[in-house]
Each structure stands twice: as C-alpha cells, then as structure tokens.
C-alpha positions, 0 to 999 in steps of 0.5 A, spaced: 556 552 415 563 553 416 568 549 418 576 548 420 581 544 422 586 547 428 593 545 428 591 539 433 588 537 425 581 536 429 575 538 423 570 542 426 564 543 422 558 549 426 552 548 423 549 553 429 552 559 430 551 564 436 546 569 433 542 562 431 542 559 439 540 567 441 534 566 436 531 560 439 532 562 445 528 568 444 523 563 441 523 558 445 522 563 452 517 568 448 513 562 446 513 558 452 511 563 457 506 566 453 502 559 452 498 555 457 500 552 461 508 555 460 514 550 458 520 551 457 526 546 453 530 543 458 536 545 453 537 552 457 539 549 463 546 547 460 549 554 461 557 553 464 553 554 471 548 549 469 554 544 466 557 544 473 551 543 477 548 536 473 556 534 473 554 534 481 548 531 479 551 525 476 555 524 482 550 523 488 546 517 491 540 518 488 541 519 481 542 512 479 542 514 472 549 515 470 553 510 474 547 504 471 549 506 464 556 506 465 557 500 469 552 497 462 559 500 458 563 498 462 561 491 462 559 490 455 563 495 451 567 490 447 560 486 446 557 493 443 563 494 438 563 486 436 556 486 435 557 494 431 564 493 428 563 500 426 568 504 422 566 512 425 562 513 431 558 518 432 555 521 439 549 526 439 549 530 445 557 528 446 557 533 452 564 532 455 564 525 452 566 522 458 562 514 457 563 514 450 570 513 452 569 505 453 566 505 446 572 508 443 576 504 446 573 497 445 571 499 438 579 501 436 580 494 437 577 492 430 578 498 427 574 505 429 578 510 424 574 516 425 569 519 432 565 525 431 562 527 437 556 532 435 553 538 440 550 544 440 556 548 445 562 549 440 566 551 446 564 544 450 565 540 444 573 543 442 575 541 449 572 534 449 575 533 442 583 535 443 582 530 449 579 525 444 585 526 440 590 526 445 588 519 448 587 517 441 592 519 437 591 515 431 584 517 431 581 522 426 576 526 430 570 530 426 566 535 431 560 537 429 556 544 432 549 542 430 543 540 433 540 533 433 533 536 430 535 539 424 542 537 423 543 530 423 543 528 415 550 533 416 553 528 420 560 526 416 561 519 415 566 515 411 565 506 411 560 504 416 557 508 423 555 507 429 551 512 432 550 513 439 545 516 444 547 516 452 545 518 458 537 517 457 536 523 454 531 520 449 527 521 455 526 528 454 523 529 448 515 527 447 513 521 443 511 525 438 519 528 438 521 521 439 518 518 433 520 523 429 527 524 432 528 516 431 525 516 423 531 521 422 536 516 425 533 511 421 534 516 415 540 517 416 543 510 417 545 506 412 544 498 411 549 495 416 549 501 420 547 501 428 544 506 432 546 505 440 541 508 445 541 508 453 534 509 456 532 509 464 527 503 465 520 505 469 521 502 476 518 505 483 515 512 482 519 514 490 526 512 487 525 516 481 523 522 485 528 522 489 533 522 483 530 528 481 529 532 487 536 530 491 536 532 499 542 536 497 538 540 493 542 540 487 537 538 483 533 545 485 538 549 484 540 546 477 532 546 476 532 554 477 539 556 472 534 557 466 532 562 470 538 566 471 540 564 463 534 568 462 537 573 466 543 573 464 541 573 457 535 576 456 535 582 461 530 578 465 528 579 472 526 573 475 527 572 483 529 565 483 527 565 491 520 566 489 520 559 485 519 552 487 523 546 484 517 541 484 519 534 481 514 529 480 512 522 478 507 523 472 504 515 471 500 516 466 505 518 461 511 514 465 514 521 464 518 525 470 517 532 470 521 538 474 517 544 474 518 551 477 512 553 481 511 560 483 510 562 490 506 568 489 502 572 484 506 576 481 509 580 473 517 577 470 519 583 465 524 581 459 527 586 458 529 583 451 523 581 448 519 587 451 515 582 455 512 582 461 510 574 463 504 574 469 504 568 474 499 567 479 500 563 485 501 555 484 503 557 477 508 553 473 514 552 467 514 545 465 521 546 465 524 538 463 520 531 462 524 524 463 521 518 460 521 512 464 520 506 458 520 498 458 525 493 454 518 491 451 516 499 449 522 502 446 523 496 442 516 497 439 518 505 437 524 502 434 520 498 430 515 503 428 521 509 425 525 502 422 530 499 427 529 493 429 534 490 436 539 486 435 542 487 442 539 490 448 543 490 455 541 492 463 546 493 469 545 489 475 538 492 479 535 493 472 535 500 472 538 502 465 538 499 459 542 499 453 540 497 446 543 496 439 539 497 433 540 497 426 535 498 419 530 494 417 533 491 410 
C-alpha cells in the first residue's frame, strides 16, 4: 500500500497500483474469452471514453435508474442520516461522488467528520475528493484506491461509519458474488453501524430493455468501448462493427444482460496475451448482468450475510429502492 496526503490535506491510500489493474485485465480478458460461453466483467467499460458515455446514459428518458435513486436522496437524505448518524461515510464505488453529496450534506448536520470515498480509479477519486473537500471545508476526506472484493477491511474508520453502495451496482454481480460480497460488508461493520444499499426493482421486462438499449443508441456504444479498452490496452484487433449490442430480459434469473454478439465468423488476435480468440457467427461475450430484486428478496440476502433492515425507501413509481441495514447484535 502506499499513502499520501497532497497539499489539499486529502489522505490517499492506494491499495492497487496500475501494474495490478493491467494484471487483472490480462486475466480477466484471457479467462473470459477462452472459456464457454465467453464473459467478460463490466468494470472494463469504465475507461475516460466509457465514464463519459454512462454519464450520457444516466441522462436519457430510458434510464430511469439514476433519476429514481436521486429523487430517493433527495427526499430522504435527512431520514437516512437521522436514522444512521454516523460519524465516517464511506461510498464504494464513488465514482464522481455526485449522489452522495445529499448524504454528506444531510449527515453534517449531526455530525459527519470524516468521508472516504473508495474506487479503483486513483485518478477519478483525486478529482471527486479536492471537490468534496472544497464544498466541505471542515471535512476530513480519506480516499482509498482499492477494490470492494479484496480490499474492504482496508477502509479507515474513526467512530461509527455508515456504508453506502448506490447506483444498483449490486446488480452486477451473481448471487454468489453478492452473497459473498454482503458477508464482507457485514464483517467489516461494527454493532451500531449501517450499511445503505440502492438496488433497482423488478418491473415490466419492456421498460428494462429500453433502459439498456436506448434508441440514441448510446448504450450500444458504451457496450462496445471494452472492445476498444482491449484494443487500446492489449494490442487487440477487434472490428466493433462486426459486433452487435444485444441487451435482453433474462426472467429466470431476473437479471438484464448486455451481450456483444458476433456478426460473422471470424479470429480477434491479442496481441499481448499471444492469443488469437475464434468467434462463430451469433457467438456471444456476456459483457454485464443487472439484477432486478424485490423489496422482500433483497431483505432476505441481508439477512442471510447478518443485516437486518431498519429502513427501506422507493421513489415515487416504485421504481428504485433504497434500504438501510445494520448487523444483527
């Protein structure tokens, strides 16, 4: 690990390094598309190019997702910090940091000292953390270069923490990842500490598609950037004109998928990994699952990891739910 504090006084500790980010990519890319059926991990979208186009995502009248959670914030932000008066806020997955601004607000008011905002781009998290700072003078900001999987018990704490997971990204992981992933949350809180989670809700498989494949076509193409990160990154040569964006409503699994289908057969070679990967016509990479849930469903894999509810929210249309949670004593 290393750490440091600017001259902005913000603590950054990285606990991933490029050379670890290339290494997974590497891995990831190799096992992916050398197994059957071929996957690869959504996190490999989130390139500059990538970051840009979701942020256009979020803005258009089929993805309802962003707007739902926010208005959710909006409305009860000061319910969230009366409720989880927490003295450290720690957001995985931070990003820009953009919704949690109305948690930071509305827990200042009865005493947050301290946010660490965590993520795997050092760069992404520097820029959000000088803002939070700036907004926040009296705050203390920690940052934390890490990944969720791995890295959770690394997170600072000082007094008792909330810990806040937005944007549905629960939804991309399997139900073993989740159960998994909310064991570790559960570990790492302490009695009287809370875990803040937002999850989109099951509703008609139509609206979902829609959601995930826009008619600007924004989603086809931020679907497609892995294929330039893979370019750009590994001397790959992949045509994205000769894959399709396919987004579609799995209901067995409740689960959306966005998938990139080969139009043709044809052999992507990868440089940097000396691999050549074949594709038949109609082939797939399941490139991101998005996992719909039920007010009743998630409440039970809380339970089962230790947290049980203390408050849950939804947004107007009952679209998007936002629950509060804490460990069983």
């Amino acid at each position: 690990m290393t750490s440091d504090r600017g001259a902005s006084g913000i603590a950054i500790d990285v606990h991933l390094s490029p050379d670890d980010l290339r290494r997974q990519l590497e891995d990831d890319v190799r096992h992916g598309l050398t197994g059957h059926p071929k996957r690869l991990p959504p996190v490999w979208f989130y390139d500059e190019r990538g970051s840009r186009l979701f942020d256009e995502i979020t803005r258009l009248p089929e993805y309802y997702l962003t707007r739902a959670e926010r208005s959710i914030l909006e409305a009860h932000a000061s319910d969230v910090a009366k409720a989880a008066p927490a003295e450290t806020l720690v957001e995985l997955g931070s990003g820009t940091s953009e919704k949690t601004r109305l948690l930071i607000g509305a827990l200042s008011e009865i005493g947050l000292r301290r946010f660490v905002p965590f993520d795997v781009s050092e760069a992404t998290l520097r820029e959000a953390a000088i803002s939070i700072a700036h907004e926040h003078p009296g705050l203390e900001v920690h940052a934390v270069v890490g990944d969720f999987h791995r890295h959770l018990d690394r997170v600072p704490s000082d007094g008792t923490s909330i810990v806040a997971f937005l944007g549905s990204t629960i939804g991309n992981l399997t139900p073993a990842q989740r159960g998994r992933f909310l064991f570790d949350v559960d570990a790492a809180l302490r009695a009287g500490e809370w875990f803040l989670l937002g999850a989109d809700l099951v509703k008609d498989a139509g609206r979902l598609k829609a959601a995930y494949d826009d008619g600007a076509g924004v989603s086809a193409e931020f679907n497609k950037n892995v294929l330039h990160v893979m370019n750009r990154e590994l001397g790959a040569h992949f045509d994205s004109d000769t894959f399709r964006h396919v987004a579609r409503w799995n209901a067995e699994k409740s689960w959306m998928e966005m998938r990139l289908r080969s139009e043709s057969d044809q052999v992507v070679t990868i440089e940097a990994l000396d691999l050549d990967v074949p594709f038949e016509a109609g082939e797939d990479i399941l490139t991101e699952i998005s996992a719909k849930f039920t007010e009743e469903g998630l409440a039970r894999e809380l339970r089962s990891a230790g947290l049980e509810v203390v408050e849950a929210w939804t947004d107007d249309d009952d679209d998007f739910l936002v629950v509060l949670s804490t460990p069983f004593c």
